[in-house]
MIDOSE-1310 file (N, C-alpha, C; in nm, 2 decimals, decimal comma, always signed):
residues 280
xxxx	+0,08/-0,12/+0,00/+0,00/+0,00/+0,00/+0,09/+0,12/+0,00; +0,02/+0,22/-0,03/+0,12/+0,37/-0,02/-0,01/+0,51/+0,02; +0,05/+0,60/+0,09/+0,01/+0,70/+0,14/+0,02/+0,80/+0,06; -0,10/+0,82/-0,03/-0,02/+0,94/-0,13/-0,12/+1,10/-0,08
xxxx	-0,03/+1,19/-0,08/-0,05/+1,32/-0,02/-0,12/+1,38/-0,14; -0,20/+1,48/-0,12/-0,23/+1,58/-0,24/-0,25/+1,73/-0,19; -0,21/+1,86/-0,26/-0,20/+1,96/-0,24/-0,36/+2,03/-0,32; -0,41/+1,99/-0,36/-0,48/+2,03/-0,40/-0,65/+1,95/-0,40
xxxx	-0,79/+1,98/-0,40/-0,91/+1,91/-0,35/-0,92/+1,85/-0,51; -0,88/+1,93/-0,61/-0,90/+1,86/-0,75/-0,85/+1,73/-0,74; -0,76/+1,69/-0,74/-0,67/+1,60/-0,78/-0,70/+1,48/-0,67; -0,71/+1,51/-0,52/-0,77/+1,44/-0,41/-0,89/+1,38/-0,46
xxxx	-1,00/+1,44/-0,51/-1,13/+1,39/-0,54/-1,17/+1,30/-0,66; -1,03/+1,37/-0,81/-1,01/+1,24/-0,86/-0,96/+1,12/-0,83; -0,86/+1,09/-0,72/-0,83/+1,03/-0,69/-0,90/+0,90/-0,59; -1,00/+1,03/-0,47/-1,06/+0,95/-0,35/-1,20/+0,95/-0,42
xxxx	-1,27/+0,96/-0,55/-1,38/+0,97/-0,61/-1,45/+0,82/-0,63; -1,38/+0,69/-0,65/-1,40/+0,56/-0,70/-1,46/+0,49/-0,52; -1,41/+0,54/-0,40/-1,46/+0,53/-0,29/-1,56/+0,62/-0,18; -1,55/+0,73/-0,23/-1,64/+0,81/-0,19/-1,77/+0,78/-0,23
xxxx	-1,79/+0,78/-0,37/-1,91/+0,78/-0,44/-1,97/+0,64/-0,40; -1,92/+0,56/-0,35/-1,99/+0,46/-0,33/-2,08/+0,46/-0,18; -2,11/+0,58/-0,14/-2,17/+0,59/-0,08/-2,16/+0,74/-0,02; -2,20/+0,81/-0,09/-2,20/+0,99/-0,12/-2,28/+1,05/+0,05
xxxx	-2,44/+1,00/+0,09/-2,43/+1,05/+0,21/-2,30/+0,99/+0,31; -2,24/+0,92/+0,32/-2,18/+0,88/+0,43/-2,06/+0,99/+0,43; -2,02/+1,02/+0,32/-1,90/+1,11/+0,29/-1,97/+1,24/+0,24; -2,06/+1,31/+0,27/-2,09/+1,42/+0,26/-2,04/+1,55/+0,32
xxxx	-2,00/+1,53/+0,44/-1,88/+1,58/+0,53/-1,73/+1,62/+0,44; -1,68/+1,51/+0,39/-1,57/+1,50/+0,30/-1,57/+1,61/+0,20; -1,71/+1,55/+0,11/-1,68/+1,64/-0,03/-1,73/+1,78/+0,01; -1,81/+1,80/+0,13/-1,87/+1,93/+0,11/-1,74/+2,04/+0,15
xxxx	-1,65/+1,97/+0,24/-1,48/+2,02/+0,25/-1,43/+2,03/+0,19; -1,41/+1,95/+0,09/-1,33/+1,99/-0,04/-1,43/+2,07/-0,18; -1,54/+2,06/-0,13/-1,64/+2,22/-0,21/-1,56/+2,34/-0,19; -1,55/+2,34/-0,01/-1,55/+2,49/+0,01/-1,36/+2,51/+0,00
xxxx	-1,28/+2,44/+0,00/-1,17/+2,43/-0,03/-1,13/+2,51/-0,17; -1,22/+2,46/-0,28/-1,27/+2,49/-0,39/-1,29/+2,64/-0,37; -1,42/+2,68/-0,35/-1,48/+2,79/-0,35/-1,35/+2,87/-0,31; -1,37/+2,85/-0,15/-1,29/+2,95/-0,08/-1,18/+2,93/-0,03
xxxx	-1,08/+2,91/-0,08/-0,94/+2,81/+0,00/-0,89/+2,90/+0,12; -0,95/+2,98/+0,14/-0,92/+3,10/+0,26/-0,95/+3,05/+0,39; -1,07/+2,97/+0,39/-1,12/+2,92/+0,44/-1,06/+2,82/+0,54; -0,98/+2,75/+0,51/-0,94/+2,70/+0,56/-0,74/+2,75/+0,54
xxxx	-0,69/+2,78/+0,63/-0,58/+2,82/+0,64/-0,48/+2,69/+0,56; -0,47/+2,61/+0,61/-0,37/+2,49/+0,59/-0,46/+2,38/+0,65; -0,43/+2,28/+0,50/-0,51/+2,08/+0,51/-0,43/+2,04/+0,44; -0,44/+1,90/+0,49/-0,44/+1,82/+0,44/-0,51/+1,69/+0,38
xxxx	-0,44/+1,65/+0,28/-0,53/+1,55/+0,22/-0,49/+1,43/+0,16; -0,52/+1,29/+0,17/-0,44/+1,19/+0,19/-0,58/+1,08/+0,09; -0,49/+1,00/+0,02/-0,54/+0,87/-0,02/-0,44/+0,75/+0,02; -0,49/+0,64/+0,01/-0,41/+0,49/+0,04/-0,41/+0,41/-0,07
xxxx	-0,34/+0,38/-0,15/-0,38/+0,33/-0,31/-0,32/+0,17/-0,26; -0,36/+0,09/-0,33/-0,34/-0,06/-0,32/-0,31/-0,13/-0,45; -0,22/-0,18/-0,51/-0,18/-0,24/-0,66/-0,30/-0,11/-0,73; -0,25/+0,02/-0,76/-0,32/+0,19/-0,81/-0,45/+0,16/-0,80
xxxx	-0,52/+0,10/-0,67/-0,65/+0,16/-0,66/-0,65/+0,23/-0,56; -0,72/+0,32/-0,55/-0,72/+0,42/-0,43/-0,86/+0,29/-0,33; -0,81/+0,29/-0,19/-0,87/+0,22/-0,13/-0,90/+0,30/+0,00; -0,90/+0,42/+0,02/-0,96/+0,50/+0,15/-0,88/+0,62/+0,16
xxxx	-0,94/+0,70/+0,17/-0,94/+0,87/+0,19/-0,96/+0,94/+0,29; -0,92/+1,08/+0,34/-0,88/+1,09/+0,46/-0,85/+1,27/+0,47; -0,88/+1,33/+0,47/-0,86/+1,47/+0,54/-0,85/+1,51/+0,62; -0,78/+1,65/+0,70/-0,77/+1,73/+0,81/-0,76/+1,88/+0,80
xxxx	-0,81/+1,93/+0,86/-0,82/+2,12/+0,84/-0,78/+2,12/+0,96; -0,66/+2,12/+1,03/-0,61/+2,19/+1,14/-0,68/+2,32/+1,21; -0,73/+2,33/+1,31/-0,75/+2,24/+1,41/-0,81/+2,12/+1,42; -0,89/+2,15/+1,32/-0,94/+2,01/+1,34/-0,96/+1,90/+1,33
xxxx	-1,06/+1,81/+1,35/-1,05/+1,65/+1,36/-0,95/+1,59/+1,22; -0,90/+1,44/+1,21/-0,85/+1,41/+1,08/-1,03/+1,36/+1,05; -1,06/+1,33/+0,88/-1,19/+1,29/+0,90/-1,15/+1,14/+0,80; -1,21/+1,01/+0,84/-1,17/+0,92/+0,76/-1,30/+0,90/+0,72
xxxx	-1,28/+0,83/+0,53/-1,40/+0,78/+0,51/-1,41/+0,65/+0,56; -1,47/+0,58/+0,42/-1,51/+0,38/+0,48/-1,36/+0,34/+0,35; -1,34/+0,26/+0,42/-1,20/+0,22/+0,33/-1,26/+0,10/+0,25; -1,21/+0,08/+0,13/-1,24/-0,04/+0,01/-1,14/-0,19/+0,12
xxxx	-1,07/-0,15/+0,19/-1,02/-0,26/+0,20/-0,94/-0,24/+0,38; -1,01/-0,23/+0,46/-0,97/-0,24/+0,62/-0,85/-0,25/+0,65; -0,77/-0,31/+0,58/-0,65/-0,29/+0,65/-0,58/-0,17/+0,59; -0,64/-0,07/+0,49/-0,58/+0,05/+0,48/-0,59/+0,15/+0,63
xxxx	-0,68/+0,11/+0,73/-0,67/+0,20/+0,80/-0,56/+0,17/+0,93; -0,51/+0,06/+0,93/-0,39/+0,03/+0,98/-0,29/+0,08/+0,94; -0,26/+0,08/+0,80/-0,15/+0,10/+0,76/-0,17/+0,29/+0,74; -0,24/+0,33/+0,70/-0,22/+0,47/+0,73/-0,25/+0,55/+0,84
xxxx	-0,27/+0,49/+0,98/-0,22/+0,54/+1,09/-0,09/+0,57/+1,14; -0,03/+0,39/+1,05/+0,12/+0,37/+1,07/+0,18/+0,47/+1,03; +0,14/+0,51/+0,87/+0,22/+0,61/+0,77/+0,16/+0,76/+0,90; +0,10/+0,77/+0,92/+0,11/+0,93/+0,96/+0,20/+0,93/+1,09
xxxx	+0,22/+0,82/+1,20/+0,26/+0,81/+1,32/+0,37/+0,82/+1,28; +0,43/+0,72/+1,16/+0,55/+0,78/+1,10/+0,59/+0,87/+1,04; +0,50/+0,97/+1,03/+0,57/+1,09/+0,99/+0,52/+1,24/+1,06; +0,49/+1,17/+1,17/+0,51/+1,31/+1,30/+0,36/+1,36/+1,30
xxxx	+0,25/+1,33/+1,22/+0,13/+1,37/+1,21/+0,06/+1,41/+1,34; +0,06/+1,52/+1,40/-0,03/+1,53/+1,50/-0,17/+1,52/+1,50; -0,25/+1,47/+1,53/-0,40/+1,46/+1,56/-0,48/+1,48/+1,67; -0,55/+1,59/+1,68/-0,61/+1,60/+1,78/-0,75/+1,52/+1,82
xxxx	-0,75/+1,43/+1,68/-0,86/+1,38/+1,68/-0,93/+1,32/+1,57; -1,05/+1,21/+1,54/-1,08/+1,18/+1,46/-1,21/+1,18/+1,46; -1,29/+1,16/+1,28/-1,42/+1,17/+1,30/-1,47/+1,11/+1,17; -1,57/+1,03/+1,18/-1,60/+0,96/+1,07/-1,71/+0,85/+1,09
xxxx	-1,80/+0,80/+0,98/-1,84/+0,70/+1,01/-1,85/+0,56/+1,06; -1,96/+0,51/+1,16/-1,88/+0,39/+1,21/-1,91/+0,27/+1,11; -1,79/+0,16/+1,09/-1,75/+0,15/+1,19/-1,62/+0,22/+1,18; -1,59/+0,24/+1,09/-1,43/+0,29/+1,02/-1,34/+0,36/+1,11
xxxx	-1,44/+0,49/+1,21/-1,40/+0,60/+1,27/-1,35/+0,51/+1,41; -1,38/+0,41/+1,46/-1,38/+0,36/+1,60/-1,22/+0,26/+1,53; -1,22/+0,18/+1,43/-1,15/+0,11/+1,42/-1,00/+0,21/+1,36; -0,97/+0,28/+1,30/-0,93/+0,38/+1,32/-0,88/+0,44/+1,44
xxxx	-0,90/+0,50/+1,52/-0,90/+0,51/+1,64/-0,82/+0,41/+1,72; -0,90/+0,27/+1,73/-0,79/+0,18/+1,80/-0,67/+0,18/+1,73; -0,62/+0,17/+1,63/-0,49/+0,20/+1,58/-0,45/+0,26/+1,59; -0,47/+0,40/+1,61/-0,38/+0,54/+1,65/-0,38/+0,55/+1,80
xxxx	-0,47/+0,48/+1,85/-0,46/+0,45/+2,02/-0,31/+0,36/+2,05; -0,30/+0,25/+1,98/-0,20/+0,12/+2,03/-0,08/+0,21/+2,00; -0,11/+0,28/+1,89/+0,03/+0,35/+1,86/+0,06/+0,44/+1,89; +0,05/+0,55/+1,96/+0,01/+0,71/+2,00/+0,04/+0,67/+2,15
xxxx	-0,01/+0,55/+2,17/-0,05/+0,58/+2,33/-0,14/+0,69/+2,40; -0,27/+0,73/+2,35/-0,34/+0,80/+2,40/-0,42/+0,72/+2,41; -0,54/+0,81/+2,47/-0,70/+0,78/+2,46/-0,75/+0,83/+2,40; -0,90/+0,77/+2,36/-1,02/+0,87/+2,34/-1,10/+0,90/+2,39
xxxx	-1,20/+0,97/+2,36/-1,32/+1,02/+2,43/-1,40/+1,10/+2,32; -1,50/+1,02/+2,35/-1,62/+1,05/+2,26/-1,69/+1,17/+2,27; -1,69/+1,30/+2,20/-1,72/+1,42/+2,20/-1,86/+1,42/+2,21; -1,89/+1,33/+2,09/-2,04/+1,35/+2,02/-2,06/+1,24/+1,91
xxxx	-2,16/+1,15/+1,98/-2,25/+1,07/+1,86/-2,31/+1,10/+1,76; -2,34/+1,12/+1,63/-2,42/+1,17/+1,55/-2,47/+1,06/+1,49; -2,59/+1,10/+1,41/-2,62/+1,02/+1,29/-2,63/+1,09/+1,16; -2,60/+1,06/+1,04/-2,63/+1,14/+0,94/-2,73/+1,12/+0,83
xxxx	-2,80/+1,18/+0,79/-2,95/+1,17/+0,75/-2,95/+1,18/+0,61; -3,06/+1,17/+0,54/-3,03/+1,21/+0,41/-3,18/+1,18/+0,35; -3,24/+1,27/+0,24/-3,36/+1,26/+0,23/-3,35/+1,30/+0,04; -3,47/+1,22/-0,01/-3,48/+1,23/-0,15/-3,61/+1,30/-0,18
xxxx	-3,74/+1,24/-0,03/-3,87/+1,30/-0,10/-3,94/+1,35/+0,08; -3,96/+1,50/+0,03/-4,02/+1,52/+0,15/-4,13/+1,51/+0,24; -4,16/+1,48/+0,32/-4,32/+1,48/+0,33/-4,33/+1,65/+0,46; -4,41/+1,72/+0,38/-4,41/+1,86/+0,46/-4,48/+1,85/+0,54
xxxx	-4,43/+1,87/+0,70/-4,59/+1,93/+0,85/-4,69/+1,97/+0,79; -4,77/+1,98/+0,89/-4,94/+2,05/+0,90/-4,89/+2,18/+0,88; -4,95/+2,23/+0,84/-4,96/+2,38/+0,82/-4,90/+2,46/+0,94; -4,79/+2,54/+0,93/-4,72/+2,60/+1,01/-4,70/+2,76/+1,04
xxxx	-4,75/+2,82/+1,12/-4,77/+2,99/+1,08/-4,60/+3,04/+1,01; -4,68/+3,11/+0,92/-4,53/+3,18/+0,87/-4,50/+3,11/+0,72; -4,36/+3,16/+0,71/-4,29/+3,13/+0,57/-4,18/+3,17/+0,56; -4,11/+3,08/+0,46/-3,94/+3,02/+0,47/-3,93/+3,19/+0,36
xxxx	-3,82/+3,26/+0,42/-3,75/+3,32/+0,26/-3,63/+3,31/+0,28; -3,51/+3,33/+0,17/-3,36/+3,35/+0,21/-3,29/+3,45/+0,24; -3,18/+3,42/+0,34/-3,12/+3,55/+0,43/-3,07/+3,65/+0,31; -3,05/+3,72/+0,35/-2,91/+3,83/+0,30/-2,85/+3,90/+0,37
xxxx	-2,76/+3,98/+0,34/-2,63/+4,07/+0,42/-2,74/+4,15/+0,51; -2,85/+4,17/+0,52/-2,94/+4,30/+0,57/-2,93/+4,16/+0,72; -2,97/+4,03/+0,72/-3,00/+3,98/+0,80/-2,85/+3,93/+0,89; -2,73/+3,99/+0,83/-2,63/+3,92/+0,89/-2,58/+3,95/+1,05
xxxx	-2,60/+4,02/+1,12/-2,62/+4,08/+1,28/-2,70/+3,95/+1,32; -2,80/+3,92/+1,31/-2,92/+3,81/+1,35/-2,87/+3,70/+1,33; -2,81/+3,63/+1,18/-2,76/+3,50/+1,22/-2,63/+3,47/+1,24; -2,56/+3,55/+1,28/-2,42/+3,61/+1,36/-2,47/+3,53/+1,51
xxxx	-2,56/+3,64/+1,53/-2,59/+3,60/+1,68/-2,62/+3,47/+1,70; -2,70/+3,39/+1,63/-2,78/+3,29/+1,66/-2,68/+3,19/+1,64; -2,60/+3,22/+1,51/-2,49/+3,11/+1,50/-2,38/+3,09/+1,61; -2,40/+3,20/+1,71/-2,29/+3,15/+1,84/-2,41/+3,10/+1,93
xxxx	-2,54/+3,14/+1,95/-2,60/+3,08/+2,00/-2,61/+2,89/+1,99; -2,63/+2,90/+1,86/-2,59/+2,70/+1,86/-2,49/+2,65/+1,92; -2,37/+2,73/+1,86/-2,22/+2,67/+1,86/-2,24/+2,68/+2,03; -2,29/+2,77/+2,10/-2,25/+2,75/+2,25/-2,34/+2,63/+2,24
xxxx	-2,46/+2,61/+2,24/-2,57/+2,49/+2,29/-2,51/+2,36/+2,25; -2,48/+2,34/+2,11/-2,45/+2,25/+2,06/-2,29/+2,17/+2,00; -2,19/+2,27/+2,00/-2,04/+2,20/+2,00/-2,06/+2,14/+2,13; -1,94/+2,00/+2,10/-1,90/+1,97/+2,23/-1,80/+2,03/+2,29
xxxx	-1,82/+2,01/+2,42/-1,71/+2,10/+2,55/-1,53/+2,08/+2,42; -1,46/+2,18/+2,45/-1,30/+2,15/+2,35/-1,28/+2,15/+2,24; -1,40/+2,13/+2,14/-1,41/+2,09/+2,01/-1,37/+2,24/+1,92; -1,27/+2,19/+1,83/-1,22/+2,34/+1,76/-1,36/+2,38/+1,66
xxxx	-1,36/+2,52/+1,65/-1,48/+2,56/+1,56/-1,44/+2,67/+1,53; -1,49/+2,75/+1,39/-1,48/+2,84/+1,31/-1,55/+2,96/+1,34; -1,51/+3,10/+1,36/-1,56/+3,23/+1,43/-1,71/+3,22/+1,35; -1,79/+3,26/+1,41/-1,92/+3,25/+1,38/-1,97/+3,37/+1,24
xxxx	-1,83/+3,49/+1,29/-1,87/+3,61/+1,16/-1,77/+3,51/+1,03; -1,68/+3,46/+1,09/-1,64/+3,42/+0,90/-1,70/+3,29/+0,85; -1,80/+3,25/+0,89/-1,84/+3,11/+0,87/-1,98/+3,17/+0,79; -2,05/+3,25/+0,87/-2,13/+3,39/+0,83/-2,13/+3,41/+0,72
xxxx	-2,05/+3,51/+0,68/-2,00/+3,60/+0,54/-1,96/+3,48/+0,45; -1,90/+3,38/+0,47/-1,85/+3,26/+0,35/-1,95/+3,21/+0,32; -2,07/+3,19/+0,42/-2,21/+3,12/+0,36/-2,28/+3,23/+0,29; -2,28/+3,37/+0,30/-2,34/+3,48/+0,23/-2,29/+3,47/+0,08
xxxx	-2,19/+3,46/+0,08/-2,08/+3,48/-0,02/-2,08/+3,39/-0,14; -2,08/+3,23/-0,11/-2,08/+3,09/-0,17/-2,22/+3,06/-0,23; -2,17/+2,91/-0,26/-2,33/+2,85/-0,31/-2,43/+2,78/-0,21; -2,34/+2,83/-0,11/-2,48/+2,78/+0,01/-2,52/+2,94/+0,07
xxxx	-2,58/+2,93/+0,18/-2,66/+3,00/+0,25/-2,74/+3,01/+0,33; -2,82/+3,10/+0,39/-2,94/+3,07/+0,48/-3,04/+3,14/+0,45; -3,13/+3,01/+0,51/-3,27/+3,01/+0,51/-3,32/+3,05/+0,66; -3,44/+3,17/+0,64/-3,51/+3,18/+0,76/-3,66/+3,17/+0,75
xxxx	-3,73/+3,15/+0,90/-3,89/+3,13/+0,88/-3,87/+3,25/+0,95; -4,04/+3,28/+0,91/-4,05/+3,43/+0,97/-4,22/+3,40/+0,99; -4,24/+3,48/+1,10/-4,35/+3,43/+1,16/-4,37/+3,58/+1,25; -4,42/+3,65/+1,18/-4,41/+3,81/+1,20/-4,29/+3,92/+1,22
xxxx	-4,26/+3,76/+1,29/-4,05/+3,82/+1,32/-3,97/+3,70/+1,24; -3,82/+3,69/+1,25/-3,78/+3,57/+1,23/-3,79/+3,50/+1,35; -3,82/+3,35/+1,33/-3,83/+3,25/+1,43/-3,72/+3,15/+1,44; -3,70/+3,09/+1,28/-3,58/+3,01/+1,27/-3,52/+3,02/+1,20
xxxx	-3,40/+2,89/+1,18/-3,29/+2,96/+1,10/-3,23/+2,83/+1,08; -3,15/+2,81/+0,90/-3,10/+2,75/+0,89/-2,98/+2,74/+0,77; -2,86/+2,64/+0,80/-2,77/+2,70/+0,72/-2,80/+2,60/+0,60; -2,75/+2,61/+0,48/-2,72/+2,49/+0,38/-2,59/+2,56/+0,29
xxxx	-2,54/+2,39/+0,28/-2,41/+2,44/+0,21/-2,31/+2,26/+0,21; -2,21/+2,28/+0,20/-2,14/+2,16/+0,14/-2,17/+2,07/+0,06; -2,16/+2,13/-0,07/-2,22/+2,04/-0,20/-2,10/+1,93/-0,19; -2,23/+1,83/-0,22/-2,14/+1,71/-0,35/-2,20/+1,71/-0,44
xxxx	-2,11/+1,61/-0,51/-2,16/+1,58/-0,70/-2,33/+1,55/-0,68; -2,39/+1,51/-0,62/-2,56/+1,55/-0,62/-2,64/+1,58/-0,54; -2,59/+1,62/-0,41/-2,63/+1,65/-0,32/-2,58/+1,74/-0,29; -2,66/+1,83/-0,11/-2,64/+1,95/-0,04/-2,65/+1,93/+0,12
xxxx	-2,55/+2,01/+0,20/-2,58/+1,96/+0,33/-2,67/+2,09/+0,42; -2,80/+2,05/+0,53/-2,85/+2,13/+0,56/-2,77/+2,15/+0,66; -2,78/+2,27/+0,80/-2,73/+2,35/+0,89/-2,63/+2,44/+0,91; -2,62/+2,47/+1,03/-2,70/+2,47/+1,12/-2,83/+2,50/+1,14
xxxx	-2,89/+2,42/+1,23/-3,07/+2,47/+1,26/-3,07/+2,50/+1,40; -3,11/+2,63/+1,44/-3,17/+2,70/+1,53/-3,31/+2,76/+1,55; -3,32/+2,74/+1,63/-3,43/+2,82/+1,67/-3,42/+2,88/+1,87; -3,46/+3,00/+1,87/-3,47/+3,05/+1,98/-3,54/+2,95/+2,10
xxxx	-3,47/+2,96/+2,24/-3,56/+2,89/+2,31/-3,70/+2,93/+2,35; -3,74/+3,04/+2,35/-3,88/+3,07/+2,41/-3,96/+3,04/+2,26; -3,89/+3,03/+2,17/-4,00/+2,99/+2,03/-3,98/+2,85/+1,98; -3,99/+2,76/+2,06/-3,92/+2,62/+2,05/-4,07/+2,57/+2,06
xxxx	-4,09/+2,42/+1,96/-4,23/+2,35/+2,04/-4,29/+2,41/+1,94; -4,31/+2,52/+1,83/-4,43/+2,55/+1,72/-4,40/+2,50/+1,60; -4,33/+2,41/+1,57/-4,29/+2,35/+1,48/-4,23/+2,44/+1,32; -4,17/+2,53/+1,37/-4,11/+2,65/+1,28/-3,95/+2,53/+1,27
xxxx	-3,87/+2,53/+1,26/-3,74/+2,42/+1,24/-3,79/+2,31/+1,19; -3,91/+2,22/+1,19/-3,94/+2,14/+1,09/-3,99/+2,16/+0,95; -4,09/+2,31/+1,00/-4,13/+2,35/+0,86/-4,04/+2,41/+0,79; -3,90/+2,46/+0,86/-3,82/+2,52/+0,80/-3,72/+2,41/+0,65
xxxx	-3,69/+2,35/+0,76/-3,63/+2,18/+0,68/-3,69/+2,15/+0,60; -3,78/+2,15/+0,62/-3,89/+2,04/+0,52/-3,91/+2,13/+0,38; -3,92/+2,27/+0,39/-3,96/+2,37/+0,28/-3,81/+2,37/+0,23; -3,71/+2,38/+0,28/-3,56/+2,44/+0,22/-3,53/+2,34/+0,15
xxxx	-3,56/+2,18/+0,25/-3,52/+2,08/+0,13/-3,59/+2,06/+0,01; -3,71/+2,05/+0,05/-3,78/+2,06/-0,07/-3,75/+2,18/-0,20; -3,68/+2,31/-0,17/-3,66/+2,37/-0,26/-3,51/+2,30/-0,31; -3,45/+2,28/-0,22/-3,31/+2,25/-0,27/-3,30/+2,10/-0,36
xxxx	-3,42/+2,03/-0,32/-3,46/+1,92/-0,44/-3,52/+1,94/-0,57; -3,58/+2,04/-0,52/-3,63/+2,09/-0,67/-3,55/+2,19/-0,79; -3,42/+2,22/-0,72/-3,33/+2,32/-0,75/-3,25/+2,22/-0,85; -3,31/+2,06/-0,83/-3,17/+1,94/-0,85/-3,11/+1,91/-0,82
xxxx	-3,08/+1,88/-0,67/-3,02/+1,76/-0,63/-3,09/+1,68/-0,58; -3,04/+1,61/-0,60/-3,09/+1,42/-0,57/-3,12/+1,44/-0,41; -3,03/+1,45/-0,30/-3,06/+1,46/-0,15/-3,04/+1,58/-0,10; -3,09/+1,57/+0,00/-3,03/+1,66/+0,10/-2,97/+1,56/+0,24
xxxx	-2,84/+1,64/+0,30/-2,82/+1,54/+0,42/-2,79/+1,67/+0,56; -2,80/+1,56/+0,64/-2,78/+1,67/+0,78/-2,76/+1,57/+0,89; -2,68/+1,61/+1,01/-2,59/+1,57/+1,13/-2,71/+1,59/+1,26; -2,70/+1,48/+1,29/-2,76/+1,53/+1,44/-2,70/+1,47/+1,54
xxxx	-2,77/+1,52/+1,66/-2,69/+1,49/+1,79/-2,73/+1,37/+1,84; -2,70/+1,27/+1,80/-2,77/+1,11/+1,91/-2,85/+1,16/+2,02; -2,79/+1,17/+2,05/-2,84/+1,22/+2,25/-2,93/+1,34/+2,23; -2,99/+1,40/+2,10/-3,13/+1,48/+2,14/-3,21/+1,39/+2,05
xxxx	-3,31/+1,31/+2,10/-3,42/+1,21/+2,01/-3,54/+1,33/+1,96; -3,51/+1,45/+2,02/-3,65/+1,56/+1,96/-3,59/+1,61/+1,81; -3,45/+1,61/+1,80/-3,42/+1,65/+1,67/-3,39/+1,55/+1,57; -3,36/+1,44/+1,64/-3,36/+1,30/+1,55/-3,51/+1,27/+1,48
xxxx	-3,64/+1,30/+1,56/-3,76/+1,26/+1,57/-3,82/+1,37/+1,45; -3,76/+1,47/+1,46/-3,85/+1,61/+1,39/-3,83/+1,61/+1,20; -3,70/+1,54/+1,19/-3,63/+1,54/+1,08/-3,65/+1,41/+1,01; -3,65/+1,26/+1,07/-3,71/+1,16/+1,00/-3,88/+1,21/+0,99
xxxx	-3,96/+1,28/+1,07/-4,12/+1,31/+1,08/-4,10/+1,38/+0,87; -4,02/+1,46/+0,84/-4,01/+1,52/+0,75/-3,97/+1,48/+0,62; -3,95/+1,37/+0,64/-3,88/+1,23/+0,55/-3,74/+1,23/+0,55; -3,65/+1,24/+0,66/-3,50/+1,23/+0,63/-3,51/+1,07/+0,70
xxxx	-3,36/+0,98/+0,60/-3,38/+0,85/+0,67/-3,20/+0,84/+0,79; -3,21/+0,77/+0,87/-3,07/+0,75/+0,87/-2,98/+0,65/+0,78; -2,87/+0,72/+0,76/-2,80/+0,64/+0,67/-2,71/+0,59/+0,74; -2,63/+0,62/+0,87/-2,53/+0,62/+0,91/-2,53/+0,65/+1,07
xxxx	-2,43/+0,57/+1,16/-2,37/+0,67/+1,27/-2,24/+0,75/+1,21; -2,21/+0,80/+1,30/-2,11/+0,86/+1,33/-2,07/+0,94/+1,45; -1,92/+0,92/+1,43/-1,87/+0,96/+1,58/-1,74/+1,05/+1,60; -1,70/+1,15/+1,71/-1,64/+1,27/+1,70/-1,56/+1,21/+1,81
xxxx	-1,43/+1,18/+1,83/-1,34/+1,20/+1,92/-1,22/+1,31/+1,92; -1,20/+1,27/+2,04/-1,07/+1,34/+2,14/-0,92/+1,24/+2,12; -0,83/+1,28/+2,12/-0,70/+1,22/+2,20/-0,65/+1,26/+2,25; -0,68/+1,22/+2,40/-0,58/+1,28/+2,49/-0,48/+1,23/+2,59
């Protein structure tokens, strides 16, 4: 096997393309990274990006955007993720951590554990969703339109409002104003419900080749419970399916069943766990 590096998301994607696509929601995370890589390489200061090829097939793919997590996909052949823990441990790779679907992300993990000598610790369970056909709530007061720069103060605010509710305790994350202006900027964006005022809010953005990913979704706590965040989803996907792409996908938190519950109610299915560690 060999660890081949790439400087660039083009050449990565041709390369990690023949494993990714064989299962596009699971790696939605991946390509929507190397989207915004694309768009906005600003964006991310300095990554990396890694394939494992086997007699020249690429057999598992692998990124990192310092600070944060490395992200592994599902490898064509398991013992690529042995051997490219080895290759990074051999070459000084710091990791603060990993994240990916299971089982890949846990088995992973034990390898850079036996060899690291650290531990892990489980940030955050997720599942990742993905929906083709929606079925919309009961009739919901209000109506979805999309943000613009006039609304950027409001989802500034709200966007540190999640990140406090919802990152886990340690976990590196991106200032809420440049994460903001990149989504104003790009081919994603946000959607709000407005219900005399705005009520909710949501982000979309990390394209793949047929798909889009939704969030963040917020909603204020004293306007929680009216079902504004489902009808919000439910309308955005629907437009963003009808815009042409095939899915839409989106992350949730295991450990809230009200958001797990609100989003399959809307037709999203699960496709996947997934899991966010530490090493420490």
């Amino acid at each position: 096997m060999e660890l081949i590096a790439h400087e660039r998301a083009q050449s990565f994607l041709e390369a990690a393309g023949p494993v990714l696509l064989g299962d596009e929601a699971r790696h939605n995370l991946m390509f929507g990274i190397c989207s915004t890589l694309t768009e906005d390489p600003d964006a991310y200061p300095t990554f990396r990006l890694w394939t494992v090829a086997s007699d020249g097939e690429t057999v598992l793919a692998m990124l990192m955007t310092p600070p944060f997590n490395l992200l592994v996909g599902q490898p064509a052949d398991p013992a690529a993720l042995q051997f490219a823990a080895t290759r990074l441990m051999e070459q000084s790779i710091v990791l603060p951590g990993v994240t990916g679907a299971l089982p890949e992300v846990d088995a992973f993990a034990e390898c850079w554990q036996r060899l690291s000598g650290t531990s892990r610790r489980l940030r955050m369970a997720q599942g990742i969703y993905a929906v083709r056909t929606v079925r919309l709530p009961p009739a919901v007061e209000g109506g979805m339109r999309f943000a613009n720069t006039d609304d950027r103060a409001l989802i500034v605010e709200w966007f540190e409002a999640f990140a406090a509710e919802s990152l886990p305790e340690g976990a590196a994350h991106h200032e809420a104003e440049d994460v903001v202006d990149r989504r104003l900027r790009s081919s994603g964006g946000f959607a709000l419900w407005e219900d005399r005022e705005i009520v909710s809010l949501s982000g979309f953005g990390g394209q793949t080749p047929h798909g889009i990913r939704i969030g963040p979704v917020y909603t204020p706590p004293p306007l929680r419970r009216r079902g504004y965040a489902s009808a919000l989803v439910a309308h955005l996907s629907q437009h963003l399916l009808g815009g042409g792409r095939d899915y839409c996908f989106l992350y949730t938190d295991l450990g809230n069943p009200t958001s797990n519950r609100i989003y399959m109610d809307v037709g999203y299915e699960l496709v996947c766990e997934s899991a966010d560690y530490a090493f420490e």
